[in-house]
C-alpha positions as CSV (number, residue, x, y, z in Angstrom):
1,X,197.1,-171.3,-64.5
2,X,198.2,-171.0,-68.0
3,X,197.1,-172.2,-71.4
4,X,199.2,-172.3,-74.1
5,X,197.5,-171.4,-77.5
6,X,199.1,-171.8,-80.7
7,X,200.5,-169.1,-82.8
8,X,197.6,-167.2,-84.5
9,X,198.0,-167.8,-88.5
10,X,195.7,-165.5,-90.9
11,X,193.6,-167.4,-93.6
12,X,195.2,-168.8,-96.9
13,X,193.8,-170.6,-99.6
14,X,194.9,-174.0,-99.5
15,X,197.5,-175.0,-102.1
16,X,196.3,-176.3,-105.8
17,X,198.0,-179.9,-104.5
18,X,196.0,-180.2,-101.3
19,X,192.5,-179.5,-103.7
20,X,193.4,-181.8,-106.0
21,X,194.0,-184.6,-103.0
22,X,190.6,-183.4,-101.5
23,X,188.9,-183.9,-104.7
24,X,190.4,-187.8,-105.1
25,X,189.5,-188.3,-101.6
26,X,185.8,-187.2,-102.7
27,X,185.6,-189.3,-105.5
28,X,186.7,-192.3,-104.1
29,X,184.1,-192.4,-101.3
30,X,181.7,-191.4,-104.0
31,X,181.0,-187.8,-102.2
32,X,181.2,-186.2,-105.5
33,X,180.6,-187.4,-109.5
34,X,183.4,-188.4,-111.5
35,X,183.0,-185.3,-113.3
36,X,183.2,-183.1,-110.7
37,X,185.4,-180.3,-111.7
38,X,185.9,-178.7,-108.5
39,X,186.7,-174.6,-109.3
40,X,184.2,-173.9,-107.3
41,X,185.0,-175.9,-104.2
42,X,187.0,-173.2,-102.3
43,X,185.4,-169.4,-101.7
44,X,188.2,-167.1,-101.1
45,X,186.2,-164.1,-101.6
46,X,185.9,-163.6,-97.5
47,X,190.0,-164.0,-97.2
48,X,191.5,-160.2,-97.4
49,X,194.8,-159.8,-99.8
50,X,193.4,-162.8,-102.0
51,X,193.6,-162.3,-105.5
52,X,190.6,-163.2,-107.5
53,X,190.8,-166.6,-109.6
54,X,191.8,-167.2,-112.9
């Protein structure tokens, strides 16, 4: 018997696009305030290689 696993891919941060879409997505069901600014809504701190934010 054999399983077939996908290929192993190492942690990223996900792109600035795909937070901004999260965040919308968030706001319309009213998960987060209007306001929300959302910098601190990913932690890449744990991810090696990852340069510190800006």
């Amino acid at each position: 018997m054999q399983i077939d696993l996908p290929d192993y891919r190492p942690a990223t941060r996900p792109s600035y696009h795909d937070i901004e879409k999260i965040i919308a997505w968030l706001k319309s069901k009213g998960a987060i305030p209007d306001y929300y600014p959302g910098e601190n809504l990913v932690d890449t701190t744990f991810i090696p290689g990852t340069p510190e934010p800006q």
